[in-house]
N, C-alpha and C positions, 0 to 999 in steps of 0.2 A: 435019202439015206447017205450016200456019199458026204453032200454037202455038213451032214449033222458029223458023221465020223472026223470030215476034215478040217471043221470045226471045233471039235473034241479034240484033235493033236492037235491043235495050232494052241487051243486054250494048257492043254497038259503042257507043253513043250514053254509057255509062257509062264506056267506056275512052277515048270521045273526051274529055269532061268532064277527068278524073283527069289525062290529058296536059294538056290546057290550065292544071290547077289546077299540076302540077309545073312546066309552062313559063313562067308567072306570077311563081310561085316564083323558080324559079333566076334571069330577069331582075332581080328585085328585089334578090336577093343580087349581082347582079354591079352593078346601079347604084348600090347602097351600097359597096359595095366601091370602086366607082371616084368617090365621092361622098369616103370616107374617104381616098383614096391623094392626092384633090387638098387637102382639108385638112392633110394631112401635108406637101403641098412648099409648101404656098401662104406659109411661113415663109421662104425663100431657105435658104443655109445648106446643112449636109448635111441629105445624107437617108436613110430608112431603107431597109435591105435590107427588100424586101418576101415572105416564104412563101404557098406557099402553104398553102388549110386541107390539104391531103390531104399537103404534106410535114411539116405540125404535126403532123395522128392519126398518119400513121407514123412519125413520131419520139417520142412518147408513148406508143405502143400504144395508140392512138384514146384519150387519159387514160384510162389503165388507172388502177388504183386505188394498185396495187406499184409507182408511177411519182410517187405523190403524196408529193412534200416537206414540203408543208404548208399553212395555211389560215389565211385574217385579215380583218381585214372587208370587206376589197377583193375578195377572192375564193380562190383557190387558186393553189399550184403547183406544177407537174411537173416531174420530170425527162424528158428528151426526148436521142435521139443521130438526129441529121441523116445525110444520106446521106455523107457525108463524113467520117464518126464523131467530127463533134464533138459535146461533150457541153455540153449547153443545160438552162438553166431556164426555164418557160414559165409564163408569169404569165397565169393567165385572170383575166377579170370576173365576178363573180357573173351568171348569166344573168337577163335582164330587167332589170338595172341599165343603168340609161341617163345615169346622170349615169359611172356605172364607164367605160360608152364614151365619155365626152367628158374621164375625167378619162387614161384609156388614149390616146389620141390626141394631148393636150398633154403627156403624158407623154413620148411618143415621141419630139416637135416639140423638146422643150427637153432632152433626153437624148443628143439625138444631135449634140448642139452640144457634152457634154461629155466630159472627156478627163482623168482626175483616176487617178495610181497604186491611189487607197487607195477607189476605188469602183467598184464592178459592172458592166461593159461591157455596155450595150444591143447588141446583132447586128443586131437588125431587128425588124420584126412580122407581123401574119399579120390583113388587113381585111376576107377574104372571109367570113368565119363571121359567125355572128349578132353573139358577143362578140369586140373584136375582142381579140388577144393580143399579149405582149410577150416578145421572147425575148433571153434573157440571157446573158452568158457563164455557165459553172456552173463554182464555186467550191468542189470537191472537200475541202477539207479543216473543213467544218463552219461554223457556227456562233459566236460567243463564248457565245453561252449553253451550246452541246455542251460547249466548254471550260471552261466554268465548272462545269459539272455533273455534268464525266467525273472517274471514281474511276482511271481509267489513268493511269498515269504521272504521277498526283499530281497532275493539274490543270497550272493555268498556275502559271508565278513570278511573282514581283513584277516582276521586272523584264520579263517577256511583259506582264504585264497594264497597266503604266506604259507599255511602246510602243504597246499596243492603244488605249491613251487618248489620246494624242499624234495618233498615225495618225488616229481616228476625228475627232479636234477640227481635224487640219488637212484632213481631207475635207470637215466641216463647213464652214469658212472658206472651200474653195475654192467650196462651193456656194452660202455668203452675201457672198463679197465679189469673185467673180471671175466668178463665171457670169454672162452676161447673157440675161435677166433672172435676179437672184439667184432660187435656189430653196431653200426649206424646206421639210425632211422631211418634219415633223410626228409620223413616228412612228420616234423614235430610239430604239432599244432592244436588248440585248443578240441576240436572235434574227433583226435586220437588219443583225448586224453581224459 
C-alpha cells in the first residue's frame, strides 16, 4: 500500500511537472507570437492576413514531404490548399535560423506595401510557430527555369522568352524605383521567376 501511494505521488508530482513544462511552453509561443504580430503593424500601412500554425499543417499536410516545391538557403517551400481551396505557397525558415525570422518578418512588413502584376502576391503569414512563415499566392504554371528545361512543347519561343525579360526587368524597376523603401532581390534567378 505504501509502495502504490508512493508511487502514485511520485507519478502525480511528475505529471504536475510535464503540465507546468507544456504550460510555459505554449505561453511562450503565444507571447512571441503576439511579440511578432506587433512588429508586423508597428510599420502603418497594410497589413498581413495573419494564419494560424494549425491552418498552415493542414494546408500542407503538417509539411508533408509530397507538398514540398522546393529548398534554398532561406529554407523551404510548400504547397499548401487553405480551407477555402485556395492554393498557397508557404515559405518556411530554416529552423533555428534567427536572423531567417527577422529577415521573414521585414519580409512581410515591406511585401505587403507591394502591388506589382509581374510579382508573387504575399496572402499573409503564420507567427505563432517557432519559424515564422510566408504564405504566397501559388503560381500553377511553373517556373522559367521548368520552361527552360521542358522538352514539351519545344520550350519557350523567342518571343515568350524576350517578354519573360521585359516582364521580369519591369518587376525589377518596380521594386527599385517605386517601392518605398526600394527593395532588392538579391537572388534573381531563373527558378524565382
Amino acid at each position: 500500500l505504501t509502495s502504490g501511494l508512493g508511487s502514485a505521488l511520485v507519478a502525480a508530482v511528475i505529471g504536475f511537472l510535464l503540465y507546468k513544462r507544456h504550460r510555459r511552453h505554449k505561453e511562450a509561443l503565444a507571447r512571441l507570437a503576439r511579440e511578432r504580430e506587433e512588429i508586423l503593424n508597428s510599420g502603418g500601412g497594410k497589413t498581413a492576413k495573419v494564419f494560424t500554425g494549425k491552418q498552415i499543417k493542414k494546408a500542407t499536410n503538417n509539411f508533408s514531404k509530397d507538398r514540398l516545391l522546393g529548398t534554398g538557403g532561406f529554407g523551404e517551400v510548400y504547397k499548401g490548399v487553405l480551407e477555402d481551396s485556395t492554393v498557397v505557397a508557404v515559405k518556411c525558415a530554416k529552423v533555428g535560423n534567427t536572423k531567417g525570422t527577422d529577415q521573414v518578418l521585414n519580409e512581410v512588413r515591406i511585401l505587403c506595401q507591394v502591388n506589382h502584376r509581374g510579382l508573387v502576391r504575399l496572402l499573409g503569414c503564420c507567427v505563432e510557430l517557432e519559424q515564422p512563415l510566408l504564405v504566397y499566392e501559388y503560381i500553377s504554371n511553373g517556373t522559367l527555369l521548368d520552361h527552360l528545361k521542358s522538352k514539351h512543347n519545344g520550350g519557350l519561343t523567342w518571343i515568350h522568352r524576350l517578354n519573360v525579360a521585359r516582364d521580369t526587368a519591369e518587376g525589377l524597376a518596380y521594386l527599385h524605383f517605386s517601392a518605398v523603401p526600394p527593395i532588392y532581390h538579391r537572388d534573381v534567378k531563373s527558378s524565382n521567376i
